[in-house]
C-alpha positions, 0 to 999 in steps of 0.5 A: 620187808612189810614194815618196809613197805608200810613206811614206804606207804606212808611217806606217799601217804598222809601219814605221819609228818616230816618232823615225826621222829618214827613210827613205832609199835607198841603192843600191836597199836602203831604210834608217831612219835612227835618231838614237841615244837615251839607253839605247838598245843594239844589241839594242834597236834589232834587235828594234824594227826587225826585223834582226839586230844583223849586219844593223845592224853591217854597215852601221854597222861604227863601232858595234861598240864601242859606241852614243852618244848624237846617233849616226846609224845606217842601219837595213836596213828591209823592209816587213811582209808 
């Protein structure tokens, strides 16, 4: 019922963006997960999402070398205040 109500809140929100798979938690930590688009860049998804490039790195160390395309990435999600 809660996680229903937090999705809720987040589609009236701006929470994660319409072409996020879900949102899931991970020991205790929320994350989008985001399919990779074309053109799509590490800096382009840190300022949609709110997190630094770090932030994303460091829970998706294989995209260090670069993005492709169908790639599945955790994005750490804290809500708007």
């Amino acid at each position: 019922m809660i996680k229903t109500i937090f999705l809720l809140a987040l589609a009236w929100s701006d929470g994660p963006q319409s072409d996020s798979l879900r949102l899931e938690t991970i020991n205790g930590q929320a994350f989008v997960i985001h399919e990779v688009g074309e053109k799509e860049t590490l800096y382009g998804l840190s300022k949609r999402y709110g997190v630094t490039v770090a932030r994303v790195l460091e829970f998706n160390p294989s995209a260090d070398g670069g993005l492709e395309v169908g790639q599945i990435l955790k994005i750490p999600y804290q809500a708007k205040s």
